[in-house]
C-alpha positions in Angstrom: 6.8 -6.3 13.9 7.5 -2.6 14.0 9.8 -1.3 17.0 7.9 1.5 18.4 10.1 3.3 21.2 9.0 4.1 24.5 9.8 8.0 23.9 7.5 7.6 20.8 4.9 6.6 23.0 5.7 9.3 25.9 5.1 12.2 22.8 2.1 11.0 21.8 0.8 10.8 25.6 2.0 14.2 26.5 1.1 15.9 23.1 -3.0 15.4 24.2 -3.5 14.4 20.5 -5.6 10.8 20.3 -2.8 9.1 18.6 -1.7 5.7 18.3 0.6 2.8 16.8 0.3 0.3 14.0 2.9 -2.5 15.1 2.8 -4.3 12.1 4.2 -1.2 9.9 4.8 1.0 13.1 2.6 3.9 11.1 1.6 6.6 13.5 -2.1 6.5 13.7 -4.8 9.8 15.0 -8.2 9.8 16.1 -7.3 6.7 18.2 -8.3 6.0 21.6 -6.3 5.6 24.4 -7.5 2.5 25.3 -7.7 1.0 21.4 -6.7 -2.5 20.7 -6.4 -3.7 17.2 -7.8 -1.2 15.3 -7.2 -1.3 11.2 -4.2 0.5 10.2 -4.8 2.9 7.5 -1.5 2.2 6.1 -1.0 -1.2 6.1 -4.5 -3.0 6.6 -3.0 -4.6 9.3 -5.9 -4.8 12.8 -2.7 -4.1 14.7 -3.6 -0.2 16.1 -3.1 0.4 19.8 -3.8 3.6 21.7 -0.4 5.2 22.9 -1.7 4.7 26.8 -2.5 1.3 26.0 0.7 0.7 24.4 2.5 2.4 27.9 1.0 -0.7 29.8 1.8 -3.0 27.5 5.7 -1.7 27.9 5.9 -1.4 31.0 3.3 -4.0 32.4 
């Protein structure tokens, strides 16, 4: 699993670009919803996308 850091997260938030995070290859992913769960990563295949919001609550929650 990729580590994807809490500041990662924070910059994607704050940049007001829809992006998110594969955490199976921890490829940066646009065009994602806030909200996403397990959307197909590009990169790898993998269904392992999350929104960077959703990834915040997952953190922190």
């Amino acid at each position: 699993m990729a580590k994807i850091t809490v500041e990662q997260i924070t910059e994607a938030i704050e940049s007001g670009e829809y992006i998110g995070f594969c955490l199976g290859c921890g490829a940066e992913a646009y065009g994602v919803e806030p909200d996403a769960r397990r959307y197909t990563c590009e990169e790898c295949g993998a269904k392992k996308v999350y929104g960077a919001e959703e990834l915040l609550f997952m953190t922190v929650g």
